[in-house]
PyMOL Python script that loads the backbone (N, CA, C, O; Angstrom):
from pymol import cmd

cmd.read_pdbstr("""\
ATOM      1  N   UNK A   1     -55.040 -13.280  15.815  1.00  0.00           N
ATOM      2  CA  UNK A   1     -55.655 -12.397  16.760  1.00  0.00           C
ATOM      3  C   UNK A   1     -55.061 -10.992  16.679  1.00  0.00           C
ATOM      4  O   UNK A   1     -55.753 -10.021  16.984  1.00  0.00           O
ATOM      5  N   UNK A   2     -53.208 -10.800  16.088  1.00  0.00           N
ATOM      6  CA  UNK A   2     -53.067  -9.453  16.225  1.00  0.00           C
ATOM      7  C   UNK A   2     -53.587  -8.625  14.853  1.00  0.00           C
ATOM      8  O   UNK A   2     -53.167  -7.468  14.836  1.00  0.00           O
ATOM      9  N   UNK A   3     -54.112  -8.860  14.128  1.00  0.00           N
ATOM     10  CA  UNK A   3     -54.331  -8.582  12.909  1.00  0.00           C
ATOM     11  C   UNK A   3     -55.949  -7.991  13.348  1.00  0.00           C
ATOM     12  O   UNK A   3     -56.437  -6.942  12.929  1.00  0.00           O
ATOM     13  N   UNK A   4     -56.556  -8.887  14.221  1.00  0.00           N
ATOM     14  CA  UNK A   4     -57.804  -7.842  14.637  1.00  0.00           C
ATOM     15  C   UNK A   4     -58.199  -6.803  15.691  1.00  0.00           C
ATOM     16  O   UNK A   4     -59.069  -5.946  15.849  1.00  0.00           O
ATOM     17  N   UNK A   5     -57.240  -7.250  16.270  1.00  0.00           N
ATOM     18  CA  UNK A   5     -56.591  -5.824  17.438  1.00  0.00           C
ATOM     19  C   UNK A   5     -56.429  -4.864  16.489  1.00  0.00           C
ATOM     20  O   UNK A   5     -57.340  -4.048  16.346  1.00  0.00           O
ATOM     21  N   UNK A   6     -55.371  -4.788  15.754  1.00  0.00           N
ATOM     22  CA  UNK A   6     -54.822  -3.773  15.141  1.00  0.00           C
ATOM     23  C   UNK A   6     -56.245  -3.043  14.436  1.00  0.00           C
ATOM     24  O   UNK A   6     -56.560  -1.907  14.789  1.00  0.00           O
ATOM     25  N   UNK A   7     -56.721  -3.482  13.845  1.00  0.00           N
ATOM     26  CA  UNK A   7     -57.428  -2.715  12.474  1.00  0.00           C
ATOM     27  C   UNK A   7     -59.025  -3.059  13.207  1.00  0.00           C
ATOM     28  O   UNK A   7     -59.961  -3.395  12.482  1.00  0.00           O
ATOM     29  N   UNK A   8     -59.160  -2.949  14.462  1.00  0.00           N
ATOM     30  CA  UNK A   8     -60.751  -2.991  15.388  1.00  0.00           C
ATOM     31  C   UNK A   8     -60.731  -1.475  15.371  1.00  0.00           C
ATOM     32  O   UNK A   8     -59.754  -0.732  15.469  1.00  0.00           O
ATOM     33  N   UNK A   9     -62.197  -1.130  15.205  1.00  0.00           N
ATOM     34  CA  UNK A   9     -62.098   0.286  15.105  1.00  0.00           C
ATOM     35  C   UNK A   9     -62.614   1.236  15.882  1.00  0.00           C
ATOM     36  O   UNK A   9     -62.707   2.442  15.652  1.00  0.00           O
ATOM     37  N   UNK A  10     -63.138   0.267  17.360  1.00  0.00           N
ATOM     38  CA  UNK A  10     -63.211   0.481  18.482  1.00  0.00           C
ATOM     39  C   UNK A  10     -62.002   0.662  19.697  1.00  0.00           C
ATOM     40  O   UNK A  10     -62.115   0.764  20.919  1.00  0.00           O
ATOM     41  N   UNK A  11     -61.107   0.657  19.034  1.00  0.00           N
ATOM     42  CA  UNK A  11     -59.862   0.111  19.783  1.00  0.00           C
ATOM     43  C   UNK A  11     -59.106   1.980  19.167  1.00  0.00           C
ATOM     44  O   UNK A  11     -59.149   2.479  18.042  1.00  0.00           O
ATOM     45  N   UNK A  12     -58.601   2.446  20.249  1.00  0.00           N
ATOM     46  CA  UNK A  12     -58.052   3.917  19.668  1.00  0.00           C
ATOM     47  C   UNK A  12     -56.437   3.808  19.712  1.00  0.00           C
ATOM     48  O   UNK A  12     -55.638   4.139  18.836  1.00  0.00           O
ATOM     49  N   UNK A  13     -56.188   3.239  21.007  1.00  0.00           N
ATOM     50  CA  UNK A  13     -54.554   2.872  21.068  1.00  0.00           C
ATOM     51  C   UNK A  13     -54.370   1.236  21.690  1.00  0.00           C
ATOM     52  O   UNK A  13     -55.143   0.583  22.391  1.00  0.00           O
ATOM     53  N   UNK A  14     -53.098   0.903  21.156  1.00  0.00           N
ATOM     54  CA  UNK A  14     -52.576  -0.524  21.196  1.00  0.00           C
ATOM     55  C   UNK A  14     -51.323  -0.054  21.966  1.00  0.00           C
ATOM     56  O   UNK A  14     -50.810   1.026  21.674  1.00  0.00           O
ATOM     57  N   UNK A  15     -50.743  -0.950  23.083  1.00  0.00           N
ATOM     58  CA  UNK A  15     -49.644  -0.613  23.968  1.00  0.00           C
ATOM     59  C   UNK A  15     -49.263  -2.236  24.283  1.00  0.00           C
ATOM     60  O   UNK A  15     -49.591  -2.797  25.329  1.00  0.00           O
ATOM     61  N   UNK A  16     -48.515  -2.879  23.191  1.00  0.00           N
ATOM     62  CA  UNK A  16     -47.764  -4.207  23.495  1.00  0.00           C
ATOM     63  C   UNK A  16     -46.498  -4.410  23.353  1.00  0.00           C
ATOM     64  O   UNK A  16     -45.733  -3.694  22.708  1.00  0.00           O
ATOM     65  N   UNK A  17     -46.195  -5.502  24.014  1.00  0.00           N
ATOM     66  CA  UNK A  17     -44.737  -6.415  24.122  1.00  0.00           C
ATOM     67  C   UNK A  17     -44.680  -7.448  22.778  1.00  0.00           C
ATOM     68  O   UNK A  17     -45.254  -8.536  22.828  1.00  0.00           O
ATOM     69  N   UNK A  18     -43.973  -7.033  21.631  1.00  0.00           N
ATOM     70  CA  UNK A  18     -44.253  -7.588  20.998  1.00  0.00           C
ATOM     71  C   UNK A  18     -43.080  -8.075  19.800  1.00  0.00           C
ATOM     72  O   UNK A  18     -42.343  -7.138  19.494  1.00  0.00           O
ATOM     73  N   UNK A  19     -42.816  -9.239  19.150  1.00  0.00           N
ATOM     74  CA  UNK A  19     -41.565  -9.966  18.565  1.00  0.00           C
ATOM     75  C   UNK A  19     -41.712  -8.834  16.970  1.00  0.00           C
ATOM     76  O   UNK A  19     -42.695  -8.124  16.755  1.00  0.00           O
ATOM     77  N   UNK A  20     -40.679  -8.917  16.187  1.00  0.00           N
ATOM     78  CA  UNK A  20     -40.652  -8.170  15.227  1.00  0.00           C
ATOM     79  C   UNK A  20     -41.719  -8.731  14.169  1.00  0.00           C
ATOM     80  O   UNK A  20     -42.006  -7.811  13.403  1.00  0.00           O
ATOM     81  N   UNK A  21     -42.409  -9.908  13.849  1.00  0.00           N
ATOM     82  CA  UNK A  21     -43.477  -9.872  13.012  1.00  0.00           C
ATOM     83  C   UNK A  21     -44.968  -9.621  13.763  1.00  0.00           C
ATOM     84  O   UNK A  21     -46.060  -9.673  13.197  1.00  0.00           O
ATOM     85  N   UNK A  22     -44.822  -9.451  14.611  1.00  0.00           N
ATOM     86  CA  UNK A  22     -46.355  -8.770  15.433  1.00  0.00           C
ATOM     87  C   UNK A  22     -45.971  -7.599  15.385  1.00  0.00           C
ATOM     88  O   UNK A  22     -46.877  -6.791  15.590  1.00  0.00           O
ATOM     89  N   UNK A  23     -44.562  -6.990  15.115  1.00  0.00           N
ATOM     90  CA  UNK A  23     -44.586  -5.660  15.531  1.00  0.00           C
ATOM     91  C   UNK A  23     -45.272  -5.013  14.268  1.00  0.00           C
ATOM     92  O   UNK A  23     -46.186  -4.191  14.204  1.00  0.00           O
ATOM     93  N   UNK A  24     -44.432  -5.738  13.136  1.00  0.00           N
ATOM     94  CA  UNK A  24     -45.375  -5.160  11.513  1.00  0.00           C
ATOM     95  C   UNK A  24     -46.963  -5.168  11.817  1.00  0.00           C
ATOM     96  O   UNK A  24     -47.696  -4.179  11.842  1.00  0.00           O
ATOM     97  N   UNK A  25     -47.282  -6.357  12.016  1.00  0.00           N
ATOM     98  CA  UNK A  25     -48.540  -6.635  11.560  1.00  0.00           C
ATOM     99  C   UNK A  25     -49.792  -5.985  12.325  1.00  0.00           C
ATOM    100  O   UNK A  25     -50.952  -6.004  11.913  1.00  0.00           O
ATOM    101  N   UNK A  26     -49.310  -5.374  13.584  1.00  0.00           N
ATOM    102  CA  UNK A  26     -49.495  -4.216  14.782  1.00  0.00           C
ATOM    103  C   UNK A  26     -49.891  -2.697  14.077  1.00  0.00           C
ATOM    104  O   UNK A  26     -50.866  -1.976  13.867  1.00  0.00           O
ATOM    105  N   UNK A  27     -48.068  -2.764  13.821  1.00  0.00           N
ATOM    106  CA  UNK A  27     -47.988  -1.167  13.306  1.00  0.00           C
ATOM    107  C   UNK A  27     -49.219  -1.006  11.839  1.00  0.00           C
ATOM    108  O   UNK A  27     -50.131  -0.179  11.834  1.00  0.00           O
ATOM    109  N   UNK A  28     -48.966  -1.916  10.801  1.00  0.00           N
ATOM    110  CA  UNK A  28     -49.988  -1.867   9.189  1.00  0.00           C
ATOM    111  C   UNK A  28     -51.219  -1.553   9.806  1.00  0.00           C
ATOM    112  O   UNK A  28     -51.888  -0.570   9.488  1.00  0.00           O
ATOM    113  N   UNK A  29     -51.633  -2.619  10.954  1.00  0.00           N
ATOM    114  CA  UNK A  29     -53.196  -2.759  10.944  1.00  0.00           C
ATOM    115  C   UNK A  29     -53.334  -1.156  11.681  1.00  0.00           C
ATOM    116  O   UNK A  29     -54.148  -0.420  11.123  1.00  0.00           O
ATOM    117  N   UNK A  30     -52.839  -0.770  12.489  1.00  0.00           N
ATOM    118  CA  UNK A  30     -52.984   0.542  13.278  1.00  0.00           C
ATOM    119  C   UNK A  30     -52.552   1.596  12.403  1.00  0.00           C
ATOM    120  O   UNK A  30     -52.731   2.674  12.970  1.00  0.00           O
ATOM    121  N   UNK A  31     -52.263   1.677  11.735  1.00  0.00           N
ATOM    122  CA  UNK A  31     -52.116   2.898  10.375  1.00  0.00           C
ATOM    123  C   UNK A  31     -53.122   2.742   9.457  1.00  0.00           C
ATOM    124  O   UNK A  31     -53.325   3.459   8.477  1.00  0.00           O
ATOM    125  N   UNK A  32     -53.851   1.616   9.869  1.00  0.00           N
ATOM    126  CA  UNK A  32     -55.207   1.663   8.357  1.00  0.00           C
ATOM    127  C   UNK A  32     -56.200   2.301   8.874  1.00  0.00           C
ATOM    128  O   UNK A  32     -56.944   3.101   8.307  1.00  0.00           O
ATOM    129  N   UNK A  33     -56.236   1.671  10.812  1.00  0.00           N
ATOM    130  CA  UNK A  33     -57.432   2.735  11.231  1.00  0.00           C
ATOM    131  C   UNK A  33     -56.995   3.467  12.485  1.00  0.00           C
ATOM    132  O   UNK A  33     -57.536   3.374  13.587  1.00  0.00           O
ATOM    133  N   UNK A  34     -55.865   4.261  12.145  1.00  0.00           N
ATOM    134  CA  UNK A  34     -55.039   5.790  12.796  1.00  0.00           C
ATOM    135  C   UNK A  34     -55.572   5.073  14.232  1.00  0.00           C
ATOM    136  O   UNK A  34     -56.674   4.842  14.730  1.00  0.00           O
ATOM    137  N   UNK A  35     -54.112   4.847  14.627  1.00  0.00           N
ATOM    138  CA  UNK A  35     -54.554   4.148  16.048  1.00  0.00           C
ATOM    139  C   UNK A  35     -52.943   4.505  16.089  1.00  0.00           C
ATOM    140  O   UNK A  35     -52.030   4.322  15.283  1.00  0.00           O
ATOM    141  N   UNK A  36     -53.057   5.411  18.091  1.00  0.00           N
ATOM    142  CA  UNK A  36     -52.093   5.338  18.321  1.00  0.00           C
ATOM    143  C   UNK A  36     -51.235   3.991  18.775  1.00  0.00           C
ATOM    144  O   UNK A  36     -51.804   3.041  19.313  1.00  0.00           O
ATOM    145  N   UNK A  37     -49.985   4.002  18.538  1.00  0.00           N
ATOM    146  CA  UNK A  37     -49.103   2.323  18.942  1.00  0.00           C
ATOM    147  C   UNK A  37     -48.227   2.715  20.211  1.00  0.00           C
ATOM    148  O   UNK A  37     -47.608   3.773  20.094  1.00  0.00           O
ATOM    149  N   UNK A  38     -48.112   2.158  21.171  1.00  0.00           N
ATOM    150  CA  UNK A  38     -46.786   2.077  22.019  1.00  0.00           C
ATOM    151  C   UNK A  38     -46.199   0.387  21.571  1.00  0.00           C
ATOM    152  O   UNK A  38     -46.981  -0.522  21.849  1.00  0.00           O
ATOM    153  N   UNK A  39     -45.042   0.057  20.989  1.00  0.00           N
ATOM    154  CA  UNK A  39     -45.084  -1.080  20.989  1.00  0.00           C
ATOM    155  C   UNK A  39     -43.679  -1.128  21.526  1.00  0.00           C
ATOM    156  O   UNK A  39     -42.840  -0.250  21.327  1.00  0.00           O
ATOM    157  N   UNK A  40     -43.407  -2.743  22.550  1.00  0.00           N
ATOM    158  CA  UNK A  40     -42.242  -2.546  22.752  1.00  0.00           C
ATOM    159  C   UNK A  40     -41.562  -3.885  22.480  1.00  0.00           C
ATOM    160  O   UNK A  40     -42.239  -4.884  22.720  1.00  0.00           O
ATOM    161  N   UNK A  41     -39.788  -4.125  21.812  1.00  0.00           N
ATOM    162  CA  UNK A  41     -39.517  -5.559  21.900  1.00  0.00           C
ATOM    163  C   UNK A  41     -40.048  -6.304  22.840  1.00  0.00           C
ATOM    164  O   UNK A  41     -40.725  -5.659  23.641  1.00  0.00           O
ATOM    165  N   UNK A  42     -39.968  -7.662  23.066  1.00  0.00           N
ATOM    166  CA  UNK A  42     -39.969  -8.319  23.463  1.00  0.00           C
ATOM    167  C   UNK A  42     -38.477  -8.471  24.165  1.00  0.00           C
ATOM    168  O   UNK A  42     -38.509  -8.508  25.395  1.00  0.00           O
ATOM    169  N   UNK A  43     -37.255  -8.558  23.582  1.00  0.00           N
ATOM    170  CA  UNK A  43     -36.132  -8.485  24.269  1.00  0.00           C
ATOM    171  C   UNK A  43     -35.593  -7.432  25.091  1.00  0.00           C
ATOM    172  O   UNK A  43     -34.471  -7.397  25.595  1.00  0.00           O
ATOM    173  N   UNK A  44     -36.349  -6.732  25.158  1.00  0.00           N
ATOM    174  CA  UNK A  44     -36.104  -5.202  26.306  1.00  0.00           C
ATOM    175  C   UNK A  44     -36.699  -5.696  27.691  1.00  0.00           C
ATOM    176  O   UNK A  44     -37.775  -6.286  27.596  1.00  0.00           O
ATOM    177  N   UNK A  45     -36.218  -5.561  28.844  1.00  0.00           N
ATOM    178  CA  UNK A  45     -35.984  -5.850  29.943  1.00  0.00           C
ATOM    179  C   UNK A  45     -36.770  -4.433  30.614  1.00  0.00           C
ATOM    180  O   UNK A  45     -36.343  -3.281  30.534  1.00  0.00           O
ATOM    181  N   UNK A  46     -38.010  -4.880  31.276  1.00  0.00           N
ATOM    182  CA  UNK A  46     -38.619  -4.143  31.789  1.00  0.00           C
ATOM    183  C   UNK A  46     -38.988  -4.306  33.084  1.00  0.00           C
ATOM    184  O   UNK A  46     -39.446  -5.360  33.526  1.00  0.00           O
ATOM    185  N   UNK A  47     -38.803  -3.260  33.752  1.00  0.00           N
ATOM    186  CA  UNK A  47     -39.445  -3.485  35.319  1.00  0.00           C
ATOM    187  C   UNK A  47     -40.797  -3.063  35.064  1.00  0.00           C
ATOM    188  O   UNK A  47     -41.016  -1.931  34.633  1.00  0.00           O
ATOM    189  N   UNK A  48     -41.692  -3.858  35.289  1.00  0.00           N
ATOM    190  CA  UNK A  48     -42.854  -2.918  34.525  1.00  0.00           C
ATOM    191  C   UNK A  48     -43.937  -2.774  36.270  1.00  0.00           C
ATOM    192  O   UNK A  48     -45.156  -2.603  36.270  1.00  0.00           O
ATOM    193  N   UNK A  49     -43.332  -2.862  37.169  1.00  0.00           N
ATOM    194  CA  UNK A  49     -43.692  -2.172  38.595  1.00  0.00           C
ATOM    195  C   UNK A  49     -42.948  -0.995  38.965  1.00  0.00           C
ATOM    196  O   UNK A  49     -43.102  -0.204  39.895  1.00  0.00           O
ATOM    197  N   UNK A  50     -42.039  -1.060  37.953  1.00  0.00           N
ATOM    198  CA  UNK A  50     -41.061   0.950  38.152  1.00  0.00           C
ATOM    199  C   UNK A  50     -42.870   1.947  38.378  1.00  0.00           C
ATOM    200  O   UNK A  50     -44.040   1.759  38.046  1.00  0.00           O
ATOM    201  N   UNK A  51     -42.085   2.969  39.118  1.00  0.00           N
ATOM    202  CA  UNK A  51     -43.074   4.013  39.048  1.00  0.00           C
ATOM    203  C   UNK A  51     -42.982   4.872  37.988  1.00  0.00           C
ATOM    204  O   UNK A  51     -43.815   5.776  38.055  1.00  0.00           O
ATOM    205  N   UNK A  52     -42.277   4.911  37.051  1.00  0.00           N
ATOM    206  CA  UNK A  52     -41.988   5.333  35.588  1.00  0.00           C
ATOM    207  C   UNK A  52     -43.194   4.800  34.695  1.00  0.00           C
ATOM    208  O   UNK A  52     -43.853   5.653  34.101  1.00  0.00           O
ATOM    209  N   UNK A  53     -43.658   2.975  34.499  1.00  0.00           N
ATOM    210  CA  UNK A  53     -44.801   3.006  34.158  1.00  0.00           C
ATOM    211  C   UNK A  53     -45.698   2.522  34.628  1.00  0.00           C
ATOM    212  O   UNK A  53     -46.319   1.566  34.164  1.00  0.00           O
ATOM    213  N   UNK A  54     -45.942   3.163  35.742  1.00  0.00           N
ATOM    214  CA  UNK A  54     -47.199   2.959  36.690  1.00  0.00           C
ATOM    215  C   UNK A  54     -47.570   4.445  36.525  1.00  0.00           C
ATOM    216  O   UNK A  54     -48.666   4.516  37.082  1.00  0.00           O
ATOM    217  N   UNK A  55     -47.389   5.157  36.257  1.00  0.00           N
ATOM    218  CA  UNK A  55     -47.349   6.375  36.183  1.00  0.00           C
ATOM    219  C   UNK A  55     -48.469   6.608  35.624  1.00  0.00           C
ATOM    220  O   UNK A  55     -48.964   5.641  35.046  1.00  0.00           O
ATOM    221  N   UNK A  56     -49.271   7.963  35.593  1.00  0.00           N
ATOM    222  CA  UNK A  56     -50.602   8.496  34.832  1.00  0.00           C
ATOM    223  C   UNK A  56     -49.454   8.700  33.550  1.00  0.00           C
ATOM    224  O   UNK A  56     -49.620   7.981  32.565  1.00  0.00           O
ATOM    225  N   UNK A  57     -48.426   9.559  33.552  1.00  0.00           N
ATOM    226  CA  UNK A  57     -47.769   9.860  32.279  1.00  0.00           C
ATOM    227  C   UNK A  57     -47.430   8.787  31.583  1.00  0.00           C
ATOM    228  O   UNK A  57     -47.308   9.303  30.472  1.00  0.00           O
ATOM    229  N   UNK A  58     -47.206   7.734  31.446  1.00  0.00           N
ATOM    230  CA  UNK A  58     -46.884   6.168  31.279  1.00  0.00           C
ATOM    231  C   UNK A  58     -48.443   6.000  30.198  1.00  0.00           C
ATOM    232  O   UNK A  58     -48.500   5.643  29.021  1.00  0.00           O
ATOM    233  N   UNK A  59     -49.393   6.343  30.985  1.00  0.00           N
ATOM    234  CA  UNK A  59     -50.996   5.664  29.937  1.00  0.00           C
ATOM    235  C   UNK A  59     -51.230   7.307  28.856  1.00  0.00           C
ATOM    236  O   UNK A  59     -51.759   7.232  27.746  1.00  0.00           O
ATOM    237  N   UNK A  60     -50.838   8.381  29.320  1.00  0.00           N
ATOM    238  CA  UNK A  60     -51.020   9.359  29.042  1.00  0.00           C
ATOM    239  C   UNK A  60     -51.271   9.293  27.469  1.00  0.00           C
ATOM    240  O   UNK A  60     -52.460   9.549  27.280  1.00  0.00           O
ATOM    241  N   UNK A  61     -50.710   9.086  26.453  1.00  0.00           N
ATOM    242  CA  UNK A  61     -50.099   8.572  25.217  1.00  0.00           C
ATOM    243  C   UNK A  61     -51.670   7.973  24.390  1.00  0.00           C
ATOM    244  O   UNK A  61     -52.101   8.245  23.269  1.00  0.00           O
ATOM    245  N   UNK A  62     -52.215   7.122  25.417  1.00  0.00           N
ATOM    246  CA  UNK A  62     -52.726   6.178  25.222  1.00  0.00           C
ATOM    247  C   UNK A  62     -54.206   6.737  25.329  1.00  0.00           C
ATOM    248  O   UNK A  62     -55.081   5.904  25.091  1.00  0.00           O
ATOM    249  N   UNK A  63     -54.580   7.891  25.618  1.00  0.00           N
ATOM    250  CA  UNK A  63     -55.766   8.219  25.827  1.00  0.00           C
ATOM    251  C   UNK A  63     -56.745   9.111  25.203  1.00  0.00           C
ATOM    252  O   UNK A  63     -56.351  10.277  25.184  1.00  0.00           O
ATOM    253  N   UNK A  64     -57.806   8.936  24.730  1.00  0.00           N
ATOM    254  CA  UNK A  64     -58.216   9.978  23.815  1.00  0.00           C
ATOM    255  C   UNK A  64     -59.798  10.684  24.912  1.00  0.00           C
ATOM    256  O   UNK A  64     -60.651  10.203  25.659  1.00  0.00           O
ATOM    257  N   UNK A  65     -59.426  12.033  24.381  1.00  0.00           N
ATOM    258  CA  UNK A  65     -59.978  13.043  25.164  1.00  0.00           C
ATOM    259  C   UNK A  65     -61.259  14.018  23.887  1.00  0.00           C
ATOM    260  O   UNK A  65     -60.973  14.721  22.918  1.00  0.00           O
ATOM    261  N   UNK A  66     -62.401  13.705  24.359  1.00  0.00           N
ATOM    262  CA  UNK A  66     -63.107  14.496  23.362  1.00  0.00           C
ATOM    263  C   UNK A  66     -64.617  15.436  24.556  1.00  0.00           C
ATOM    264  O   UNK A  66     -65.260  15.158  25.568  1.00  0.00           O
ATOM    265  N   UNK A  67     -64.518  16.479  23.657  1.00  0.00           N
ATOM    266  CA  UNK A  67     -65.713  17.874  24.273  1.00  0.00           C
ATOM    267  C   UNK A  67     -66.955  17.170  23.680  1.00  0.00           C
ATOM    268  O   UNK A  67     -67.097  16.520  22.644  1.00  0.00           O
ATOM    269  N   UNK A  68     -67.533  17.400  24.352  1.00  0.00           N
ATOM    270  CA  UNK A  68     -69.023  17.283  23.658  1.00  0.00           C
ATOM    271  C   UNK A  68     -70.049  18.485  24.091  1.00  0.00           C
ATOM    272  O   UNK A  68     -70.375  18.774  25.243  1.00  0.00           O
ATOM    273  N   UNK A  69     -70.396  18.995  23.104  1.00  0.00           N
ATOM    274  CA  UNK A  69     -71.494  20.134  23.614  1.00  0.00           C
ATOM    275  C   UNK A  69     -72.784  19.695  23.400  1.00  0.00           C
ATOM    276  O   UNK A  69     -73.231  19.163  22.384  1.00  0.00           O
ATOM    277  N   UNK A  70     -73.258  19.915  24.268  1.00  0.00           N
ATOM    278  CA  UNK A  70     -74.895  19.383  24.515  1.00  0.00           C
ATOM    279  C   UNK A  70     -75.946  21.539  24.292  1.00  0.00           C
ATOM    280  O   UNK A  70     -75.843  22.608  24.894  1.00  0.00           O
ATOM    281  N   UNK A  71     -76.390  21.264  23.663  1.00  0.00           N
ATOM    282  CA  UNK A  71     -76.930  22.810  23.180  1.00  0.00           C
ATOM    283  C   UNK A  71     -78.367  22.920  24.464  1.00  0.00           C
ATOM    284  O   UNK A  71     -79.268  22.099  24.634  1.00  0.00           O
ATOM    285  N   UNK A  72     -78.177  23.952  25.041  1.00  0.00           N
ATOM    286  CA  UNK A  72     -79.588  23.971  26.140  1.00  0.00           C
ATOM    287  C   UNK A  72     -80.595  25.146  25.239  1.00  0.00           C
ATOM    288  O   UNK A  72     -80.430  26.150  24.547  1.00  0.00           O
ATOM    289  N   UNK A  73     -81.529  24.434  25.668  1.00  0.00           N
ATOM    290  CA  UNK A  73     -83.112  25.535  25.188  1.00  0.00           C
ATOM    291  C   UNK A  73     -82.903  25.102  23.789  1.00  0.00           C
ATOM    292  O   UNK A  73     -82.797  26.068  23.034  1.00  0.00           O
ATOM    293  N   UNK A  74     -82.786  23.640  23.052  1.00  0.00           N
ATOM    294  CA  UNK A  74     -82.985  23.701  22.152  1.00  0.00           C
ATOM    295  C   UNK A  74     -83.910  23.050  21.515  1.00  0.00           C
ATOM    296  O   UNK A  74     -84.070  23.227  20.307  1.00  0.00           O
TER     297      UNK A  74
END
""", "prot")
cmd.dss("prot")
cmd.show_as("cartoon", "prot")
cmd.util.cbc("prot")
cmd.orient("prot")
């Protein structure tokens, strides 16, 4: 399953808890189709109700922002 996360090309960023052979197989597939990664051990100790990442700056990373111009009178 992480092998099609990674390299889905609907998918823009990946943000997991993850052991050192998901972390490869994460990072390869998300460098084939430029996808940002947050990835974090698995042995790191997280409060993950801190307001650190509950935070808008916490997803910030994670978000892609695009203009679109729509042309009038055309």
């Amino acid at each position: 399953m992480i092998p099609t996360f990674a390299t889905h090309t609907h998918l823009r960023a990946i943000s997991a808890v993850v052991n050192a052979a998901e972390r490869k197989a994460l990072a390869l597939g998300a460098a084939e189709s430029v996808k940002r990664t947050i990835l974090l051990k698995v042995e790191e100790k997280r409060d993950w109700f801190s307001s650190a990442l509950q935070s808008v700056d916490a997803i910030r990373n994670t978000l892609e922002f695009k203009t679109t111009w729509h042309p009038v009178g055309a």
